[in-house]
C-alpha positions in Angstrom: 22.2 24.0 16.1 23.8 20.7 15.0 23.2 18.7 17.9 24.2 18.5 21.6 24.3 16.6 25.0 20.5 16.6 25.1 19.4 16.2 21.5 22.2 14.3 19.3 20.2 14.4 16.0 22.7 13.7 14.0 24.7 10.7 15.2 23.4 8.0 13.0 21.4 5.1 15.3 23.0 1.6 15.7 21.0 -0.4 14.1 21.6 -2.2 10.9 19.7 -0.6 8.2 19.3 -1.3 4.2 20.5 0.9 2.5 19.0 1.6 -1.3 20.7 0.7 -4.0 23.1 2.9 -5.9 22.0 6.1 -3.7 25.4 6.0 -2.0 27.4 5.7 -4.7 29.6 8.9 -4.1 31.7 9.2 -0.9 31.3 12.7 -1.3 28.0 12.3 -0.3 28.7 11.7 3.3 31.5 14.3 3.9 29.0 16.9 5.5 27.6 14.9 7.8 30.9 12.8 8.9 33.1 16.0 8.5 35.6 18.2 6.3 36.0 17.4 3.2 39.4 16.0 2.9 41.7 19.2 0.6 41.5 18.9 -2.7 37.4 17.1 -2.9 34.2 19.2 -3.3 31.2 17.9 -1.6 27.7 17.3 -3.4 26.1 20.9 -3.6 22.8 18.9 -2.3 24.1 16.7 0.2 23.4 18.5 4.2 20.8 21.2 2.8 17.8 19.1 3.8 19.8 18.1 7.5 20.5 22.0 7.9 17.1 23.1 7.2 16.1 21.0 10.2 18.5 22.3 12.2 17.9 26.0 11.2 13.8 25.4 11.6 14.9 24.4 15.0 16.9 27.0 16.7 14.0 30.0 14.9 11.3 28.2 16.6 12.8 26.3 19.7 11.3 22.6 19.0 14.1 19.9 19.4 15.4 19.0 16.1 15.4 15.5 17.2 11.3 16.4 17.3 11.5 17.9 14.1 13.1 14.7 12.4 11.1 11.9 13.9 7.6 14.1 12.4 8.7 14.4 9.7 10.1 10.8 9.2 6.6 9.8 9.8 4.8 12.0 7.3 6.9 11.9 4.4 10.3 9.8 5.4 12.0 13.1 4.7 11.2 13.2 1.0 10.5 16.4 -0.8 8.4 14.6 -4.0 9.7 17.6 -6.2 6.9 19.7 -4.4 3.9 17.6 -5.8 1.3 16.6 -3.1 0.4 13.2 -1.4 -2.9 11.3 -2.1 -4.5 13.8 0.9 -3.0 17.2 -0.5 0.1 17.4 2.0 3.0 18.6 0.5 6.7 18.2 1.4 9.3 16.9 4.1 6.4 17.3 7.2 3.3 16.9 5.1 1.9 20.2 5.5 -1.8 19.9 4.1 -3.4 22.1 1.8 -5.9 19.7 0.6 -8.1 22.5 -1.8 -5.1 23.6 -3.7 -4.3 19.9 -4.1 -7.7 19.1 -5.6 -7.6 22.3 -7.9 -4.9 20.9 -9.9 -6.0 17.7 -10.1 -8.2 15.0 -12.4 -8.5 11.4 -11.4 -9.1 8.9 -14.3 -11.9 6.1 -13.6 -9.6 2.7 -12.9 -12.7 0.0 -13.8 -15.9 -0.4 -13.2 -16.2 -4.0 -11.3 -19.1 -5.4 -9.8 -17.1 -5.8 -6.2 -19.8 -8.3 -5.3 -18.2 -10.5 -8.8 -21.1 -13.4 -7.5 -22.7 -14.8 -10.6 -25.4 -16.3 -8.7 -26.6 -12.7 -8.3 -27.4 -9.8 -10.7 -24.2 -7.6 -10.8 -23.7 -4.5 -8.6 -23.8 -0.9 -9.8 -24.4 1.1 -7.2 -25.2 4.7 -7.9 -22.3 7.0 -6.8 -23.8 10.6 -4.9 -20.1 12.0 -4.3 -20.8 14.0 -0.6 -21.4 17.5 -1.2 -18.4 19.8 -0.3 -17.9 21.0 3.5 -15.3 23.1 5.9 -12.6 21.3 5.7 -11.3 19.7 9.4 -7.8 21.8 10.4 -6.0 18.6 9.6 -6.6 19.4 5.8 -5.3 22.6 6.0 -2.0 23.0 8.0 -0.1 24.7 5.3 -2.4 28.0 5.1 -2.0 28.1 9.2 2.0 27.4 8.4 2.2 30.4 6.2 0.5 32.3 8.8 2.1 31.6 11.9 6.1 31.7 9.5 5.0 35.0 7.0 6.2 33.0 4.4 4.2 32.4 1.2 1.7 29.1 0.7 3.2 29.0 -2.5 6.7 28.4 -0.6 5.5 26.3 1.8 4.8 24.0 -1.0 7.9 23.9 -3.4 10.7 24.6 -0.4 11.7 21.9 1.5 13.0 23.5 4.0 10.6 26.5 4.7 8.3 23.3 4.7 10.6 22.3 7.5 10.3 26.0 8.9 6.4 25.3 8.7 6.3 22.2 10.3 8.1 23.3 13.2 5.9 26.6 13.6 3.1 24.5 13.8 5.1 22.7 16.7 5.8 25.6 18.3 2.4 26.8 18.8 1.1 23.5 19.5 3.5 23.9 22.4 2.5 27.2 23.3 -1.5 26.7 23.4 -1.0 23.7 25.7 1.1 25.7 28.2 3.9 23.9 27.8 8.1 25.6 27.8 10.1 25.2 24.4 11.9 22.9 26.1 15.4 21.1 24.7 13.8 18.2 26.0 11.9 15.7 23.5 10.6 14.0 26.1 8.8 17.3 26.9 6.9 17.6 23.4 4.7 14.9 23.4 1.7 16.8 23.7 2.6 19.1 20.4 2.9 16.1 18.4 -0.2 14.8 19.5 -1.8 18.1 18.6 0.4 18.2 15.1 -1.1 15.0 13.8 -4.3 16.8 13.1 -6.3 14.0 15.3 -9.5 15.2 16.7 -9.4 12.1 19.3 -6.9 11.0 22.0 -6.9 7.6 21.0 -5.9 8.5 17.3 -3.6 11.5 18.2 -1.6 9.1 21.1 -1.1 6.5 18.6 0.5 9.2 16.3 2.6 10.5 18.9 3.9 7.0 20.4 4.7 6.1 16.4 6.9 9.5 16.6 8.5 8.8 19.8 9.5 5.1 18.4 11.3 6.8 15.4 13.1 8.8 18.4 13.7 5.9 20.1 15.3 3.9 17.3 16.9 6.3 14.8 16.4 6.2 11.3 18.6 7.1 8.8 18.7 7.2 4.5 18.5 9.3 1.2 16.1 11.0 0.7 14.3 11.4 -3.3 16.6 14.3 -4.3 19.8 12.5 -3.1 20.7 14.0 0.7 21.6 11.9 3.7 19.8 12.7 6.4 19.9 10.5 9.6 18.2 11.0 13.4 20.3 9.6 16.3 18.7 6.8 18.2 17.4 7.9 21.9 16.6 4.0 23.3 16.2 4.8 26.6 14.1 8.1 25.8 10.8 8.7 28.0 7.6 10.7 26.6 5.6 12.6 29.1 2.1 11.2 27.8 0.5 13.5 30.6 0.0 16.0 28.5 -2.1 14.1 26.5 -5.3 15.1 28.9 -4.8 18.7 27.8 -4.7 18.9 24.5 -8.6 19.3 24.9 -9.2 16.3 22.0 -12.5 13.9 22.4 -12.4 10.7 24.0 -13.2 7.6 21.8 -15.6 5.6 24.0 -14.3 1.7 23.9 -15.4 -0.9 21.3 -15.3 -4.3 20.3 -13.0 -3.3 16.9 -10.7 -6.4 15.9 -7.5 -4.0 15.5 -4.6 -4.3 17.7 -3.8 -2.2 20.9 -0.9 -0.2 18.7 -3.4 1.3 16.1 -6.2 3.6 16.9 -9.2 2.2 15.2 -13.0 2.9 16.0 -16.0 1.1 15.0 -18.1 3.1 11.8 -20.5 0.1 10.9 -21.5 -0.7 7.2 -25.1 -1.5 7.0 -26.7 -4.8 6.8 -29.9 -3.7 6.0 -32.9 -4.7 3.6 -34.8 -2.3 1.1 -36.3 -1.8 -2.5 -37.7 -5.0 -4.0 -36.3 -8.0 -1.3 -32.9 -6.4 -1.8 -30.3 -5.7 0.6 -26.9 -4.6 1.5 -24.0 -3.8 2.2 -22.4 -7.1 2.8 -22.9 -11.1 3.9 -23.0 -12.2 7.0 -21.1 -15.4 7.7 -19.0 -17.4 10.6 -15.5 -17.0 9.4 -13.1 -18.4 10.1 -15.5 -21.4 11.5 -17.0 -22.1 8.0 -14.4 -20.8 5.8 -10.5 -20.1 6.3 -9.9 -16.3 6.1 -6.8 -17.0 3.3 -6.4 -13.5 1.6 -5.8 -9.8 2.9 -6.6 -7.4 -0.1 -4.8 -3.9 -0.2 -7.0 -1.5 -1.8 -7.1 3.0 -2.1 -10.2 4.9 -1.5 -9.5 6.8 -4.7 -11.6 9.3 -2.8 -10.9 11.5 0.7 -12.1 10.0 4.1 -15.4 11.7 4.7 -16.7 11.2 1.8 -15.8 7.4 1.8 -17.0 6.8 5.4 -20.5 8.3 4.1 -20.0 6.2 1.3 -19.6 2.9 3.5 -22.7 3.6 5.7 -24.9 3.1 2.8 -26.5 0.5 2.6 -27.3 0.4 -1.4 -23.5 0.9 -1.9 -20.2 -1.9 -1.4 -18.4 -3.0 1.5 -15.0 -3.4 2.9 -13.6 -4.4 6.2 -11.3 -1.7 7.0 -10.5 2.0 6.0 -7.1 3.8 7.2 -6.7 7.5 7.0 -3.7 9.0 5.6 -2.5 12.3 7.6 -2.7 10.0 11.0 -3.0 6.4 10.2 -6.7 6.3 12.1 -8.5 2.9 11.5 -12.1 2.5 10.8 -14.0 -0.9 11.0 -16.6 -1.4 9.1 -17.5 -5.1 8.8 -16.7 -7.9 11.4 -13.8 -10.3 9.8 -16.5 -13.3 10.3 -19.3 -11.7 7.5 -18.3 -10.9 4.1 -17.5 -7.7 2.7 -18.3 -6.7 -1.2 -14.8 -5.2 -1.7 -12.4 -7.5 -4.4 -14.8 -8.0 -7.8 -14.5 -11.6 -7.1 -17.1 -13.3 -5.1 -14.7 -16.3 -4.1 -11.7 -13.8 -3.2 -14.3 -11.8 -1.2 -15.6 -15.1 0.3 -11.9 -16.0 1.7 -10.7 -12.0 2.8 -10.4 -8.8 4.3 -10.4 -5.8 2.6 -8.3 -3.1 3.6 -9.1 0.9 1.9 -6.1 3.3 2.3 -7.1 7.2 1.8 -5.8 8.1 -1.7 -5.7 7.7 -5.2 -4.1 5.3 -7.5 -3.3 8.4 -9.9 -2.5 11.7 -7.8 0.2 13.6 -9.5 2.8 12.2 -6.8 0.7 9.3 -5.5 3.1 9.1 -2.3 1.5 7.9 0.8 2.3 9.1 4.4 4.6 6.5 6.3 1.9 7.0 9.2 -0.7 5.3 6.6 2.2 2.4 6.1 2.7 1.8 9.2 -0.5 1.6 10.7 -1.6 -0.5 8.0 1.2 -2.9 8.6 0.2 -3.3 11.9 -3.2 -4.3 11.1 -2.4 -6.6 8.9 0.2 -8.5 11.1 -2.6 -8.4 13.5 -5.1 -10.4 10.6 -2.3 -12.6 9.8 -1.8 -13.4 13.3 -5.3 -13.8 14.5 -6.1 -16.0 10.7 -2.9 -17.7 10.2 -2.1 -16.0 6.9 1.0 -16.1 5.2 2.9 -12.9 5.1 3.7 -12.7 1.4 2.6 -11.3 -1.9 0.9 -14.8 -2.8 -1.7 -13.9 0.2 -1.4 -10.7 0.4 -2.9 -9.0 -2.2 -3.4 -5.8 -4.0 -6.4 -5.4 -5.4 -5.3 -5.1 -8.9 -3.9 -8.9 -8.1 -7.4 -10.2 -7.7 -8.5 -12.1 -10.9 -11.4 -11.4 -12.8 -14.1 -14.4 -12.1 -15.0 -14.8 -15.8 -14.0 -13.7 -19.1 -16.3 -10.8 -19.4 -15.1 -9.2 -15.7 -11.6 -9.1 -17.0 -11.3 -5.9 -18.6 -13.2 -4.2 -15.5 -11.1 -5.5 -12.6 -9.7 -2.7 -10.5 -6.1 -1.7 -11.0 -5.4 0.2 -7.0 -3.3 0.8 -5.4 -1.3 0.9 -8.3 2.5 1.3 -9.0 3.4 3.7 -6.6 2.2 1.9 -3.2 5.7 1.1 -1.7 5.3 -3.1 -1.4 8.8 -3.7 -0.6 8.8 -0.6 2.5 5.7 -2.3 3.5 6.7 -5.5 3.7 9.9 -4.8 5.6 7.5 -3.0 7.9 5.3 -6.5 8.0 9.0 -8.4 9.4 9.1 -9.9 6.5 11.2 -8.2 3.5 11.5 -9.6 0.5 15.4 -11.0 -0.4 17.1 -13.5 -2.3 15.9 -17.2 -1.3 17.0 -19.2 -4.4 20.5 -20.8 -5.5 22.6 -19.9 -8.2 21.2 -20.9 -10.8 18.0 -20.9 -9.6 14.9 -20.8 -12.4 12.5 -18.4 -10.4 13.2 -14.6 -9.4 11.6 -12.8 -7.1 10.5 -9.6 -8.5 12.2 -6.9 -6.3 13.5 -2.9 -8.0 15.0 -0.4 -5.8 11.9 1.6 -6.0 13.7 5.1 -5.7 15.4 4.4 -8.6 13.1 2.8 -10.8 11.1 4.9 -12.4 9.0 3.7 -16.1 6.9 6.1 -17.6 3.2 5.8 -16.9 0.8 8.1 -18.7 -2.9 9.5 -17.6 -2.4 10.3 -13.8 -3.9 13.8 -14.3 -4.4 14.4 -18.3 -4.9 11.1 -21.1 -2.3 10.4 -22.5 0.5 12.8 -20.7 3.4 11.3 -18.5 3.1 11.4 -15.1 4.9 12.7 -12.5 8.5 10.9 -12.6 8.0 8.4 -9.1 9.3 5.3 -7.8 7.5 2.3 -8.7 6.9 -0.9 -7.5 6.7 -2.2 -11.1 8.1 -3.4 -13.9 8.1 -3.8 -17.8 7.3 -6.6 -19.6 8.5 -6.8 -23.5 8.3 -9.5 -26.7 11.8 -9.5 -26.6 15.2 -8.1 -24.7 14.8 -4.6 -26.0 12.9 -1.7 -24.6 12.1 -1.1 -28.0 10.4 -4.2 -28.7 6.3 -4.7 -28.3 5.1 -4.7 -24.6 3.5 -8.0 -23.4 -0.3 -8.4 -24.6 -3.1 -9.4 -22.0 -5.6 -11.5 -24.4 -8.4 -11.1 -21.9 -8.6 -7.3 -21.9 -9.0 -7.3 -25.7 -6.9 -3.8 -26.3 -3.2 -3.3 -27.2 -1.1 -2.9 -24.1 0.0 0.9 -23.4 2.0 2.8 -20.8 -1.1 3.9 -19.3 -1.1 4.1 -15.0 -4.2 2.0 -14.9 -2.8 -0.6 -17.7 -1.9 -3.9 -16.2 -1.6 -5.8 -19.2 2.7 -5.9 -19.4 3.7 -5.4 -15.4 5.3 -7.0 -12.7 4.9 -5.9 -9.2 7.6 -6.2 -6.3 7.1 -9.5 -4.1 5.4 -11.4 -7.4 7.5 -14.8 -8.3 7.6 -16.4 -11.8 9.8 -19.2 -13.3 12.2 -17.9 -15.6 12.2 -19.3 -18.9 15.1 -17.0 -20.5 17.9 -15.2 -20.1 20.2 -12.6 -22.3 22.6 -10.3 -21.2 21.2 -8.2 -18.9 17.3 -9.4 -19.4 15.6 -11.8 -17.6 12.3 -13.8 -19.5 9.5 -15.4 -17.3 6.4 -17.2 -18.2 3.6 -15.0 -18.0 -0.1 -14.9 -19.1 0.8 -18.2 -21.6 3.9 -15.8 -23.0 7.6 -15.2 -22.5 7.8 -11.9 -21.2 11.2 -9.9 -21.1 12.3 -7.2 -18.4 15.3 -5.3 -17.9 17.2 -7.5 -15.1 20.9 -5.9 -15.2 23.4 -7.9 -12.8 24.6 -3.9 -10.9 21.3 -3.0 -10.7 19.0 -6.1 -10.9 15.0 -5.8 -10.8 14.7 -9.7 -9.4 16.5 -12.2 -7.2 16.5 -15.5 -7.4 14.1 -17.4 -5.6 12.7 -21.0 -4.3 8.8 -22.2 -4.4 6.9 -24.8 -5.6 5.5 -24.3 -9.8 3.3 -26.4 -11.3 3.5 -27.3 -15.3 0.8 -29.2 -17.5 0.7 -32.9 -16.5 2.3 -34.9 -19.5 0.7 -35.4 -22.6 -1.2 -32.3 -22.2 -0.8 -29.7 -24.6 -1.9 -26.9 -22.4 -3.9 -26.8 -19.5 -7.0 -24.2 -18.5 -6.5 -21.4 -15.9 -9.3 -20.1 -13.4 -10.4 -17.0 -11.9 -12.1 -18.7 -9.1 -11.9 -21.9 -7.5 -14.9 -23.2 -7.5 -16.3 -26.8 -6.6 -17.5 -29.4 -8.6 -21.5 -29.9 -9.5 -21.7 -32.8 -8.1 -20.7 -31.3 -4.0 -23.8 -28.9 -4.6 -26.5 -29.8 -2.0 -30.5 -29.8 -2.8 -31.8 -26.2 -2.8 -28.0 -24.6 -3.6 -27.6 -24.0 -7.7 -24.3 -25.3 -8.5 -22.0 -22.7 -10.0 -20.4 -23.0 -13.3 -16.3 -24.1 -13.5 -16.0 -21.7 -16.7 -12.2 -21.4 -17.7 -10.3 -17.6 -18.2 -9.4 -16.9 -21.8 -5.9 -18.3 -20.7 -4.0 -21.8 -20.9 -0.6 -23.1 -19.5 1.1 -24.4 -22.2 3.1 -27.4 -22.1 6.6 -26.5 -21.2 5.9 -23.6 -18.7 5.3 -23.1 -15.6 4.2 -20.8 -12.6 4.9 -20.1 -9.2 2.7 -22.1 -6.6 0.7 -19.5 -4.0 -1.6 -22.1 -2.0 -3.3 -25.0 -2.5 -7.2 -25.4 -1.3 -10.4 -27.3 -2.3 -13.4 -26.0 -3.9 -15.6 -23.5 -2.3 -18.5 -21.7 -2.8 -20.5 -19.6 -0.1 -23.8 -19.5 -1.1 -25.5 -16.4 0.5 -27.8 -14.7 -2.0 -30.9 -13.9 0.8 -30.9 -11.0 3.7 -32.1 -14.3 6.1 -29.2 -16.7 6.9 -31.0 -19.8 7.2 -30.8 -20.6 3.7 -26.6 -19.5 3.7 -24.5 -22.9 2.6 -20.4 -23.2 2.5 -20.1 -26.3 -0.2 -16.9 -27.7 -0.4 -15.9 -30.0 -3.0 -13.6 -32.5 -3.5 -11.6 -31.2 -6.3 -8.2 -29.3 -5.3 -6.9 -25.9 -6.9 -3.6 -24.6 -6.9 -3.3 -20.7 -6.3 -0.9 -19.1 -9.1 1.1 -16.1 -10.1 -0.3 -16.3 -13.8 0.1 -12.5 -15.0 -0.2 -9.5 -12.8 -3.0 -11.2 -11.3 -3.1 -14.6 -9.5 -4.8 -17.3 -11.2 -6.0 -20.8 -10.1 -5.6 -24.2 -12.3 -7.3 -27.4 -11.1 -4.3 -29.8 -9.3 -5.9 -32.5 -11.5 -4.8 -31.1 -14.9 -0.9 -30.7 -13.6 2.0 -31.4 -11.8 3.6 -30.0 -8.6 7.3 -29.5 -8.8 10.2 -28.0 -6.4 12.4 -25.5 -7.6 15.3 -23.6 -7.0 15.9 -24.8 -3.5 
């Protein structure tokens, strides 16, 4: 049924909403959902199919369709990916899992091979990697064999057809209903138990924070086009009430309490990493420390798991292996803590990022055939990181936070290993407007700095080597952009000196890419391309004034101080010798294979003096936070920030 008194689905909410470029292009587009086609037009063949399956799912198996929509909003956002699977193995518009099949067809490629400590004072890190040995796969894994099941309809099916993946999802719904005694009610309010049970949670505290993310999508409305081009849009229910009773009956564990630093919107549970000595006066898995007391938290680092959640939380427990702060799951947004914010995790390849962040893992891999992750990931992860920036007064932007394939390499050698995740396909500009703060034009006419920012439905460059060397991937939207020699896609792509190999199209190559959010001053323009300064080199991308790739922007750059003929560039910013105290070995200041030549310049991130946390012994007595003297400016250099000594340039406004 289309909609009534009790469940309008499809009225579109009143709230303002952006819409994506170009995917509205044809008014024809919106003539099923608005009405008749006026005589004489044809509609788009595609456009309603996806908003009818819904409704068809919904009268077969009595679930709400408003129910229906906001589930399926927060699994996929109502995309199809052309039947390919996310980073867990859940395939179409409600995510149905089939994690096996998933893994069948699938070969990740190795992304770097980092020491994530990245301390030189210490011998790099290795560890060994013992992948966990297969088990029984928890139900959440595998809701697409129980669809097939419960609909008759092949797994095969399920997979490819969006909207007997619809027809799933609500099945599942439906006998979520059913087991917890509940009517198939008209009611949304009525089915907050079922989604509880639907988000494959085996706690309350995970499976409620699920179902109150659903109920807020039913609450507000959402609307937009999907991947394969159909309008689909849920009516907003403001005043809408959940019965959360139900809750006690879905027969899920109870998490006890904890002292986890997440906030009360997430579920998140404490799984401890290890501090713990063994072998030869060697320990692990991280530093302890007295942030922010002794040093200011400055950086959140985004990272993926490129492995599945059990196998990482055994992974994180060891105390032989690497650290991080935080781990999200994918199929419910479930938070683990692993490390306290104030001690230091091993997570970024860079001792002096690691010394001044939080890492954050997201279930998933850079390269999965589709590499789309579930909006309950997204959002869950956006409210944890408000909540960091909040509690550590960091700056909500890409200058602070940080993917990990932003984080420099410490020295020349540890460039070519540096981790690439999360890679093009994590959605920065979705998650920023889910952080409050989305990314828009901030600069004048005129202006020399841009603001890197694609429609990423739309743009879509070839990568190659997400599941065989040297084969295309999966066409996706991308965060990213391409850098050429000169204004033609034809031209040589943008060579990184430091990795010492000719740049390629290759998923895990960072060498010639910009990434949504980055800034850089522009230093040319022709036509419909746009040059910046980048890695010592103008750089061209495709910047076309209907469809642009950047905006113009306002910051702060800095530029070689007169007289200089180029200046050096840092992968750390580390203090002077002379601010070492007795019985702490000072740390080399040992330049990148980079230089700012006179004449360019680069986007200012932060500004901070010298620091070096010395912490090489399991006993803390010995632990030191020098400071020194000299100051460092923070830069977008390449697709990596960079730092540069404030002494070697000069500091100058732009674009405002």
């Amino acid at each position: 049924m289309r909609g009534s008194a009790t469940d309008p689905t499809t009225t579109p909410g009143h709230r303002h909403r952006r819409r994506t470029a170009g995917t509205l292009a044809s008014a024809a587009l919106l003539l099923p959902l608005l009405g008749a086609a006026p005589a004489g037009s044809a509609p788009e063949p595609s456009a309603g199919r996806l908003q009818q399956a819904f409704a068809t799912a919904s009268a077969e198996y009595h679930v709400p369709q408003s129910v229906l929509l906001a589930v399926s909003y927060l699994q996929s956002r109502w995309d199809s990916h052309a039947g390919a699977p996310s980073v867990t193995g859940g395939y179409g518009p409600m995510h149905l899992t089939d994690v096996r099949t998933a893994l069948a067809t699938t070969e990740h490629f190795a992304e770097g091979a980092e020491d994530a400590r990245g301390d030189g004072a210490r011998a790099a890190l290795h560890p060994r990697v013992d992948v966990p040995a297969d088990r029984a796969l928890p139900a959440r894994l595998r809701t697409l064999p129980r669809a097939a099941e419960l609909t008759g309809r092949p797994a095969a099916e399920l997979r490819t057809d969006p909207a007997a993946n619809v027809a799933g999802g609500a099945a599942l719904l439906a006998a979520a209903q059913k087991e917890l005694g509940e009517p198939a009610s008209a009611d949304p309010a009525a089915w907050y138990g079922a989604v509880a049970r639907f988000s494959g949670a085996d706690d309350t505290a995970t499976a409620a924070a699920y179902a109150n993310d659903v109920y807020d999508v039913l609450r507000t409305g959402e609307e937009r086009v999907t991947d394969d081009g159909q309008r689909v849009a849920l009516a907003a229910r403001p005043h809408l009430s959940a019965d959360t009773s139900q809750l006690r009956r879905t027969g899920l564990r109870t998490v006890p309490a904890d002292d986890t630093e997440c906030p009360r919107s997430v579920s998140c549970e404490w799984i401890p990493a290890p501090y713990a000595q063994f072998g030869n006066d060697d320990y692990g898995n991280h530093d302890l420390g007295d942030r922010p007391a002794s040093q200011r938290i400055k950086y959140i680092v985004i990272h993926d798991t490129e492995g599945a959640w059990d196998g990482v939380l055994n992974l994180i427990q060891d105390p032989t292996y690497v650290s991080w702060n935080y781990t999200i799951r994918s199929t419910d947004g479930l938070i683990a803590q692993h490390v306290k914010a104030k001690d230091v995790a091993w997570h970024a390849g860079n001792w002096d990022v690691n010394a001044r962040s939080v890492g954050i893992e997201h279930e998933g891999f850079l390269a999965a055939p589709d590499a789309w992750y579930t909006e309950a990931m997204y959002r869950s992860s956006a409210r944890l990181v408000r909540y960091l920036a909040r509690t550590y007064d960091i700056p909500l932007d890409r200058q602070h936070i940080l993917g990990h394939d932003n984080v420099p390499g410490p020295t020349a050698s540890t460039v070519p290993g540096m981790h690439t995740d999360p890679g093009p396909y994590w959605d920065w500009a979705h998650y920023f407007q889910l952080l409050g703060r989305p990314f828009h034009r901030t600069g004048g006419k005129g202006s020399p700095l841009v603001t890197i920012l694609p429609d990423y439905a739309s743009n879509q460059p070839v990568y190659t080597g997400c599941t065989t060397k040297g084969e295309p991937c999966t066409a996706h939207g991308s965060s990213e952009v391409r850098l050429y020699t000169d204004h033609d896609v034809n031209a040589p792509l943008i060579k990184d000196i430091g990795l010492k190999t000719d740049p390629t199209d290759g998923v895990n190559d960072l060498s010639s890419r910009v990434s949504t959010g980055q800034q850089y001053a522009v230093a040319d323009r022709w036509g419909d391309w746009t040059a910046i300064w980048y890695l010592g080199q103008k750089a061209w991308f495709e910047n076309p004034r209907k469809d642009p790739t950047a905006v113009r922007a306002s910051g702060l750059v800095v530029t070689p101080k007169d007289g200089a003929a180029s200046v050096p560039v840092y992968g750390r910013a580390y203090p002077e010798k002379e601010a070492y105290p007795a019985g702490v070995p000072a740390q080399s200041v040992v330049p990148l294979p980079y230089t700012i030549p006179a004449g360019q310049s680069y986007v200012v991130g932060d500004e901070m003096p010298g620091e070096y946390y010395y912490a090489v012994t399991f006993t803390t007595d010995s632990h030191r936070v020098v400071v020194g003297k000299d100051l460092y400016y923070e830069i977008q250099y390449g697709h990596r920030v960079a730092f540069v000594r404030a002494a070697d340039v000069r500091l100058v406004g732009a674009g405002r």
